[in-house]
C-alpha positions in Angstrom: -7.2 -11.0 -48.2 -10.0 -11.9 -50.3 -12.4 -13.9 -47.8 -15.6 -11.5 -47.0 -16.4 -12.0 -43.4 -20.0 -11.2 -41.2 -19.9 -11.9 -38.0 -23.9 -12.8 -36.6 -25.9 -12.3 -33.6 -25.4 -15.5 -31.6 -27.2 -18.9 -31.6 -27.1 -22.1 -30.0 -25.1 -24.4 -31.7 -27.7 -27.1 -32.6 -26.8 -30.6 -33.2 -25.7 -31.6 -37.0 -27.7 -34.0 -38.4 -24.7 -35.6 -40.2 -21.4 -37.0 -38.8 -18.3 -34.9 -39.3 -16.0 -35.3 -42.1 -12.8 -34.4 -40.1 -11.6 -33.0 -36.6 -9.0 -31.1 -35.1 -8.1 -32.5 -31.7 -5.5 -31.6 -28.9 -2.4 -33.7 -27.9 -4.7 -34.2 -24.6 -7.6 -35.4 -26.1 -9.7 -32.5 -26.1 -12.1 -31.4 -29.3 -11.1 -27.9 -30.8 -12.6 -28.2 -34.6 -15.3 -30.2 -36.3 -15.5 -30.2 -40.3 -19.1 -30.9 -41.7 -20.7 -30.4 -45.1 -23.4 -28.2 -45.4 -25.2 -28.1 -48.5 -22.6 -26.8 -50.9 -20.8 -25.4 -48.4 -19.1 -26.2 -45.1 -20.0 -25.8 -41.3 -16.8 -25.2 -38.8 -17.5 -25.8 -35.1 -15.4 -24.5 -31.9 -17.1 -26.7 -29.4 -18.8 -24.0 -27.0 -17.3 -21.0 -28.9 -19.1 -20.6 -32.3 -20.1 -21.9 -35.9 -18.5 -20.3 -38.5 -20.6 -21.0 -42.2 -18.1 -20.9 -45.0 -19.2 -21.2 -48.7 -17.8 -23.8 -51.1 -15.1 -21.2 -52.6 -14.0 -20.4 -49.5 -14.8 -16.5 -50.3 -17.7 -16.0 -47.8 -17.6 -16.7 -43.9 -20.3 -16.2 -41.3 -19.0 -16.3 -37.6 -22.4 -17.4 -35.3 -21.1 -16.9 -31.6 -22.7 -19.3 -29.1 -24.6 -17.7 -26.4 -22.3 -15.6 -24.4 -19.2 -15.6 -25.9 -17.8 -12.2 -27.0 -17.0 -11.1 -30.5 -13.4 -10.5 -29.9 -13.2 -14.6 -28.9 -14.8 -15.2 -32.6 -12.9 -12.3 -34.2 -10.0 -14.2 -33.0 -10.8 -17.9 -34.1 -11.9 -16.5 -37.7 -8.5 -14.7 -38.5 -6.7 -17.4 -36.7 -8.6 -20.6 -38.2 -11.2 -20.2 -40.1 -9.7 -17.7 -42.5 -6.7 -19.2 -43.7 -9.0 -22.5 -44.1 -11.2 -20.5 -46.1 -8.3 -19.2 -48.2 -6.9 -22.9 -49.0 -10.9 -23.8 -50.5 -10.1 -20.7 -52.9 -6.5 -22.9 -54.0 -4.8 -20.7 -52.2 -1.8 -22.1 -50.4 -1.4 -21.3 -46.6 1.1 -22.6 -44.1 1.2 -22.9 -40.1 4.3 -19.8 -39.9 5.3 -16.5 -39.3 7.8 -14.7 -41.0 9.4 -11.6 -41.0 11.1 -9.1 -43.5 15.0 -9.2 -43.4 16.8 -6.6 -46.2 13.8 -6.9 -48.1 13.7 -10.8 -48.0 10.8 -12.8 -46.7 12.2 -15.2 -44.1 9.7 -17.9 -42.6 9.5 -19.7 -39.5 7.3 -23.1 -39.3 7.4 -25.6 -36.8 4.7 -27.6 -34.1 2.8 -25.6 -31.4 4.6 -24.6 -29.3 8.3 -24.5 -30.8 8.4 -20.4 -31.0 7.2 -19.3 -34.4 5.5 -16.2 -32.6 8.1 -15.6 -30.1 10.6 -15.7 -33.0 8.2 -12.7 -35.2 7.7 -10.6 -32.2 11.6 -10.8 -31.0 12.6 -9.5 -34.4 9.5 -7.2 -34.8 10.1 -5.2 -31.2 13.8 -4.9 -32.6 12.4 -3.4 -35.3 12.9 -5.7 -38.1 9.5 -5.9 -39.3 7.3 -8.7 -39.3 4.7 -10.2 -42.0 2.4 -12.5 -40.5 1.8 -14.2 -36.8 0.6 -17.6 -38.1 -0.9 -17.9 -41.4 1.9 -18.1 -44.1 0.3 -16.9 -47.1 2.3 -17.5 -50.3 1.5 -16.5 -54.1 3.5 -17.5 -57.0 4.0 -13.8 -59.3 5.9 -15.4 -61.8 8.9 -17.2 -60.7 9.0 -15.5 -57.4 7.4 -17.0 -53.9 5.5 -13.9 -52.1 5.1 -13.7 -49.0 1.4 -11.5 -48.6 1.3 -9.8 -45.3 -1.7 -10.6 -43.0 -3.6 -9.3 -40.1 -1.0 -6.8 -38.0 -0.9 -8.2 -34.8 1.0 -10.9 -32.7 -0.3 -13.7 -29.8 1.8 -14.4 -27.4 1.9 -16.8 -24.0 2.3 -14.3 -20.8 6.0 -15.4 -20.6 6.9 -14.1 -23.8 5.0 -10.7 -23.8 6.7 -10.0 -20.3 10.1 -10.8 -21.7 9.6 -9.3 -25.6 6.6 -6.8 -25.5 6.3 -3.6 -23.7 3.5 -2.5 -21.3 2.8 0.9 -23.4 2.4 -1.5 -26.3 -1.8 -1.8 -28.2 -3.5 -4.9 -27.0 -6.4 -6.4 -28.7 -9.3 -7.4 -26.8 -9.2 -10.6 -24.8 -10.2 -13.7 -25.8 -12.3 -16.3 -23.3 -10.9 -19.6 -24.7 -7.2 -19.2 -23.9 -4.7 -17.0 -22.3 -2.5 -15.9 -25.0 -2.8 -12.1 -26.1 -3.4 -10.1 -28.9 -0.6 -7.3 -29.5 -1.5 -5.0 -32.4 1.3 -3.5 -34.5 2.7 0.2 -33.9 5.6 1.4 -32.7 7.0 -1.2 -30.5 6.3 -4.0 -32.9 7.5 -3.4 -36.5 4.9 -5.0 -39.2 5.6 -5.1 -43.1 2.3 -4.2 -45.2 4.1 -5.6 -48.5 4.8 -8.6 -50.0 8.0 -10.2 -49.4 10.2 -12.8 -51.6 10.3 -16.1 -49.4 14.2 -16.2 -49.7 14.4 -18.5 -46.4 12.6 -21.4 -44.5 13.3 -22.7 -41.4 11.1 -25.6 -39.5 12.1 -24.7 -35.8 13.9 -27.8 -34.1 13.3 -29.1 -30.3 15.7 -26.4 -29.2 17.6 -28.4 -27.4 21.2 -26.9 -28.2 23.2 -24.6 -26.9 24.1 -22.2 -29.4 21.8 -21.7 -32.5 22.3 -24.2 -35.6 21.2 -23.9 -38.9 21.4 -26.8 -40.7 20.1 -27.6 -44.9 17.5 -29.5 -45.4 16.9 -31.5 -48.9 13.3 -31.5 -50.9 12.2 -34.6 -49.7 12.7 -33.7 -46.3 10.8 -30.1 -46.9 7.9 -31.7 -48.7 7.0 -33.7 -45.7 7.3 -31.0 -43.2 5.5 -28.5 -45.8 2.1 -31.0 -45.9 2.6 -31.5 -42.3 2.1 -27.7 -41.4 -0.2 -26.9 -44.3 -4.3 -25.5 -43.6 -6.3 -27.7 -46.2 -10.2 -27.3 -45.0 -11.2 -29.9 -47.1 -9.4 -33.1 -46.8 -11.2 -35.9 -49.1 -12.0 -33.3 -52.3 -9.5 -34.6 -54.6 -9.2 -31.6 -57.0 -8.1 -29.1 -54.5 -5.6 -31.8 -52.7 -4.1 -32.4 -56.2 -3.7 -28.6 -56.5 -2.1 -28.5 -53.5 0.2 -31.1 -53.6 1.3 -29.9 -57.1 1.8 -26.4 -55.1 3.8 -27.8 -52.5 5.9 -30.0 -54.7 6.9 -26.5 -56.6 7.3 -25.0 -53.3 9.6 -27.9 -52.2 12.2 -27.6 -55.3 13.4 -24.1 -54.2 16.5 -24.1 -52.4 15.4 -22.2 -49.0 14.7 -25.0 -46.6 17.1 -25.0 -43.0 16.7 -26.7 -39.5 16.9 -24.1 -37.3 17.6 -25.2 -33.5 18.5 -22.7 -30.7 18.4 -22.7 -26.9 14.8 -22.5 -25.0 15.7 -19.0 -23.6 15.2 -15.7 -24.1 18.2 -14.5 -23.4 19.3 -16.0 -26.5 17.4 -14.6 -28.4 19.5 -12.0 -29.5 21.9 -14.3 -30.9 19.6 -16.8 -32.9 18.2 -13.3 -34.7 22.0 -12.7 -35.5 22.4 -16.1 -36.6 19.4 -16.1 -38.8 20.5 -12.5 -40.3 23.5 -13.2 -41.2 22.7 -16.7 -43.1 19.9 -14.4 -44.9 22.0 -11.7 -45.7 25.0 -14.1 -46.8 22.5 -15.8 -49.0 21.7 -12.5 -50.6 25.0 -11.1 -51.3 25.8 -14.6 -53.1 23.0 -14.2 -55.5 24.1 -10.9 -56.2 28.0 -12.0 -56.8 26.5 -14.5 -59.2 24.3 -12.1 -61.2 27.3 -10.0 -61.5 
C-alpha cells in the first residue's frame, strides 16, 4: 500500500465551518461518513468515532479519535474506509470485494452489504485456499494483465459466520466499539496470499435465493454498472479523477470475467458453491491453455 498513516491523540470533533460535499448514509437513515474540503485536502468524519485528515493525493492520512474511543475502533475505520478512499484520490482503482487465489488465479467477489463477500473469502481461506483481500479490491493494470494486490491479512465476520467458518484457536484483532463484527488475523486456520493475483474471474453475488449454486455470464454493459456501483471514489464532483475512473472501469468492463453468482443462504452449502466456483475457474483456465497450444 502506498498511503502513509499517523494515527493522533484524540480531539473533539469540532463543528466544520462549511457544509459537506457528500455523505455515506445507512439503509435506516443513520449517518456513518461525512466528506468536507479542507484546504487542499479533505476532512472524513465517523460521527462519534473520529476525523481522519487526508491530503489531496490521497498519500497522507491522520486518524484523530474522538474522546474515548480506542485506537483499534480507528485502526479499523482507516484500513476499512478511509484507506481505500485515500488510494482512489491517488487514481488508483478500488472496489467493494474480496477475493481469493484459486490455481494461481485471482477470483473476486462483489456484491451489496450483506450478500457474503467475507463469508465467501473466509470459507475458502479456512479450507485453505488462500485469500487476498476482505473488502477493498485493489487492482493494477501491469501491462495487459489485471492484478489483484493483496491487502491487510485479516477477515470481519458477523458472529454467525465465525461460529460456523472460524475456529476458536484462531488470532483475533482487537475489538471494535462501533459494531459487532470481528477482526480474524491470518495464520494457520485462515490461508492469505501475500502476492498479486491475475483477476481471471468476477462474480457480483446474487440475492441467494436458489437452491443450488448458479453461475450465470454477465455482458459489459451489465458489469460497468455494477463496477461503478461498488467502486470507493472519495471525491465525487473533481472531474479529472472521475474521468480517470471511468476510463478505468470501462477497460475493466471489456474483459471477459464478469458472472452472476447466486447460491443458497446457508452454510452448509457452502461447500458446494466453493466447488462450483472452482471448477468454472479451473475450466476457464485449462481453455486458455488448449487455445495457446
Amino acid at each position: 500500500m502506498t498511503v502513509r498513516y499517523t494515527e493522533q491523540p484524540e480531539r473533539p470533533l469540532a463543528p466544520v465551518g462549511e457544509a459537506a460535499f457528500h455523505q455515506w448514509v445507512f439503509p435506516d437513515g443513520t449517518l456513518w461518513t461525512q466528506f468536507f474540503r479542507q484546504g487542499a485536502g479533505y476532512l472524513l468524519r465517523f460521527p462519534e468515532l473520529a476525523d481522519f485528515e487526508v491530503s489531496a493525493d490521497g498519500c497522507t492520512v491522520q486518524g484523530f479519535p474522538a474522546p474515548g474511543v480506542p485506537s483499534p475502533t480507528v485502526e479499523h475505520l482507516y484500513l476499512n474506509q478511509v484507506m481505500p478512499l485515500a488510494l482512489s484520490r491517488q487514481g488508483k482503482l478500488v472496489l467493494h470485494g474480496s477475493a481469493v487465489d484459486i490455481g494461481g488465479q485471482g477470483v473476486a467477489f462483489l456484491g451489496e452489504s450483506g450478500r457474503g463477500k467475507s463469508t465467501l473469502a473466509a470459507s475458502f481461506a479456512t479450507e485453505g485456499t488462500r485469500f487476498l483481500t476482505d473488502d477493498g479490491l485493489l487492482l493494477e493494470w501491469v501491462d495487459d494483465r489485471c492484478m489483484i494486490l493483496p491487502s491487510h491479512p485479516s477477515i470481519r465476520l458477523w458472529e454467525d459466520s465465525q461460529d460456523a467458518l472460524v475456529s476458536e484457536r484462531t488470532a483475533m484483532a482487537p475489538a471494535v466499539s462501533f459494531t459487532s463484527k470481528s477482526r480474524f488475523l491470518a495464520g494457520p486456520g485462515i490461508a492469505f496470499c501475500d502476492e498479486a493475483r491475475p483477476l481471471r474471474r468476477l462474480f457480483f453475488l446474487g440475492e441467494c435465493e436458489v437452491e443450488t449454486p448458479a453461475i450465470e455470464p454477465l455482458r459489459p454493459a451489465e458489469a460497468l454498472i455494477e463496477l461503478v456501483k461498488h467502486s470507493f471514489l472519495l471525491d465525487i464532483e473533481a472531474r479529472d479523477m472521475l474521468a480517470r475512473h471511468f476510463d478505468d472501469l470501462s477497460r475493466l468492463a471489456a474483459l471477459p470475467i464478469y458472472y452472476r453468482l447466486d447460491y443458497p443462504r446457508s452454510y452448509a452449502a457452502l461447500p458446494a458453491v466453493r466447488e462450483a466456483v472452482i471448477r468454472h475457474v479451473l475450466e476457464q483456465k485449462e481453455s486458455i491453455e488448449h487455445e495457446l497450444v
